[in-house]
N, C-alpha and C positions, 0 to 999 in steps of 0.2 A: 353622259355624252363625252365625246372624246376629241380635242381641237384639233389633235396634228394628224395629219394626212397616216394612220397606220393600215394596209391591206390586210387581210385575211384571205388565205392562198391555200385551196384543198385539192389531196395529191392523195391518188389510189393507193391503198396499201391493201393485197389481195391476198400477202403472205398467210398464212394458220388458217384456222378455224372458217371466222369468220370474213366476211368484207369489208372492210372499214376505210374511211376518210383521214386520212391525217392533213391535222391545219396547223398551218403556221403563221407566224404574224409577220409581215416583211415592212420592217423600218422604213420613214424617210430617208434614214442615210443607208440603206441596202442591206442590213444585218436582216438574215430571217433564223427566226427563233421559233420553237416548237413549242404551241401552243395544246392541244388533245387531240384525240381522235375518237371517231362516234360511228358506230353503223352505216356503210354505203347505202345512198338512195340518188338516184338520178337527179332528183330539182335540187338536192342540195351540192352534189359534185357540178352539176352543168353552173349553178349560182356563183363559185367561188371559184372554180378553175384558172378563170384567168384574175382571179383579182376583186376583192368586193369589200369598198370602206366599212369599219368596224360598224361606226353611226346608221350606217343602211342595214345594218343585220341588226342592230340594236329596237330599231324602227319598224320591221318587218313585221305584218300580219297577215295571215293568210288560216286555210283549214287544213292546209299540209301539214301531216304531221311530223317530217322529217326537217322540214324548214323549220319551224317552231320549238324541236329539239334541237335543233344549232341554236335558236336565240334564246331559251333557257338556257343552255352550257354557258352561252357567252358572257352573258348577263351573271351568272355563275362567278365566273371568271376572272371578269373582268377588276374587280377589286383586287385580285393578285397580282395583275398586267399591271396596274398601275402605281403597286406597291414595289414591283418587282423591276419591272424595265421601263418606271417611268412614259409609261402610255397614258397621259395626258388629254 
């Protein structure tokens, strides 16, 4: 789990091949940093578009498979974020 207020923020990237989501993490102090990018799927762009704490995607259970592949990457991740930019 993660204490300090960090958003997760996904932003259409339609360029190449495929469709893909690019997410980013947006700091409490405003710094956004580039976290992955995974396959577009509508519940998971409409979920983080405008913003959605880490801890709630961490938390998330559902039979959607595309939401469920954001909270494996994140969970993934998330050991780097915390090693790396201090996401606590």
């Amino acid at each position: 789990m993660v204490k300090t207020n960090v958003l997760v923020i996904g932003v259409k990237n339609f360029r190449g091949k495929d469709k893909m989501i690019d997410y980013f993490l947006l700091m409490p102090d405003g710094e956004k940093i580039y976290a992955f990018s995974i396959k577009y799927t509508d519940n998971t762009y409409n979920m983080c578009k405008g913003g959605v704490r880490i801890n709630e995607i961490l938390t998330k259970r559902t039979h959607d498979y595309g939401i469920m592949r954001l909270v494996k990457r994140m969970k993934f991740m998330l050991p780097y974020f915390k090693e790396e930019y201090n996401v606590a």
